[in-house]
N, C-alpha and C positions, 0 to 999 in steps of 0.2 A: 559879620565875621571878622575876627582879629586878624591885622597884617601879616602877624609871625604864622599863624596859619594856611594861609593863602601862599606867602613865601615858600614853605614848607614842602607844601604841597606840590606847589610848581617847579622844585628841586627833587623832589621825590616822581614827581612826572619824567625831569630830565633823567635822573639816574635811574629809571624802569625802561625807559627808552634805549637810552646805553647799552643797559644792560640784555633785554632781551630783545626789541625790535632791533638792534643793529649784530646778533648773532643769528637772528633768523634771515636777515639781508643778503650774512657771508656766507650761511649755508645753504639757503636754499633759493634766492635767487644770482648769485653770484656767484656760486660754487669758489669758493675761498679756500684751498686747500696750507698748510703750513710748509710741503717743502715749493711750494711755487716760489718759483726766482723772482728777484725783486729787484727794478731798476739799479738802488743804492747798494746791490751787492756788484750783478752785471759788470755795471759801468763806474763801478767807484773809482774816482780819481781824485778822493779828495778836496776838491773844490764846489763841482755842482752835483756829485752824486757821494754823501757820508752817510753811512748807516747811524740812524737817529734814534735815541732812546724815544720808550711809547709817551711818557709824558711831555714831552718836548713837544709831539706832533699832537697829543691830545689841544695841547695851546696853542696851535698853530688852527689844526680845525676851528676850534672854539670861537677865533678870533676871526676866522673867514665865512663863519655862519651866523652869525649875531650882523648880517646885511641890512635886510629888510625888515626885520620886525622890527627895530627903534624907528625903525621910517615912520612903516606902515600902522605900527599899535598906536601910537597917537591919534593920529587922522582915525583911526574907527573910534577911539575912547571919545571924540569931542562925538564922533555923529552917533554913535550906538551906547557907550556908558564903558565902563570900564571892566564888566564881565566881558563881551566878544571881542575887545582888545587885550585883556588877558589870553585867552580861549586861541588866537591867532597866534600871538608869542608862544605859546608854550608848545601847541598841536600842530602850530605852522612848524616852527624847532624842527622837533622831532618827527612830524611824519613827511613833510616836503622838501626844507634847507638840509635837514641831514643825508634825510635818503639821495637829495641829488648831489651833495658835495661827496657823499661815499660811494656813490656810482661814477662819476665823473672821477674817484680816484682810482677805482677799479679798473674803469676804460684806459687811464694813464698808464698805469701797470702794467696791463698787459698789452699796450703798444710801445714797451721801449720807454715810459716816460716823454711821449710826446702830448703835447697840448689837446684837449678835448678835439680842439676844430680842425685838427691835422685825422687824427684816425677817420672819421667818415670819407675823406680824401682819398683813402686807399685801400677800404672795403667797398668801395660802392661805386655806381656808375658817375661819368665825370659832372652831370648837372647836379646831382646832388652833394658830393663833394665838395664842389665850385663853391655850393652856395649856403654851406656850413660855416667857412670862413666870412660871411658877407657880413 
């Protein structure tokens, strides 16, 4: 199989994933509603809270999820070949790195814009709280 098609494909993966598993995320496991308040409206002051254009943050995600797969897809490509090192970049992507980086910004959202390991802190009883931040 030709590179530019493999490329292709694994771009057309991302953008189907985008597209529809991260609408299915906000509606129906998230319940994402459009006038819900948003920390950068809240608390905007300018400095650590500016409402940000979508493609600003589209780079910013982008750039916070591309973690593990340059790690990890090597290391499989030398022990398994270069199909389930692809297979992990693309499907790891979009159905693991994104799903948790867009639930962990949901969780932000709707405490205030505070850090993932602060909200279990203050819905939950203190052991488990305690030991989010650990």
């Amino acid at each position: 199989m030709n590179a530019a098609v493999v490329c292709l494909l694994a771009l057309g993966s991302f953008g189907l994933g985008y597209v529809v598993y991260s609408r299915l995320l906000a509606r129906r496991v998230f319940d994402l509603r459009d006038d819900e308040p948003v920390p950068a409206r809240e608390l905007e002051d300018g400095v650590d809270f500016v409402p940000t254009e979508r493609h600003v943050l589209l780079g910013h995600h982008f750039a916070s999820i591309a973690g593990a797969a340059p790690i990890i897809g090597p290391a499989i490509a030398v022990v398994w070949g270069w199909v389930p090192a692809l297979l992990w970049v693309v499907l790891g992507t979009v159905f693991m790195g994104a799903a948790h980086d867009f639930g962990t910004l949901v969780l932000s959202l709707r405490h205030r814009a505070r850090a993932s390991a602060a909200s279990p802190q203050r819905s939950s009883a203190p052991g488990p709280g305690r030991s989010s931040c650990w």
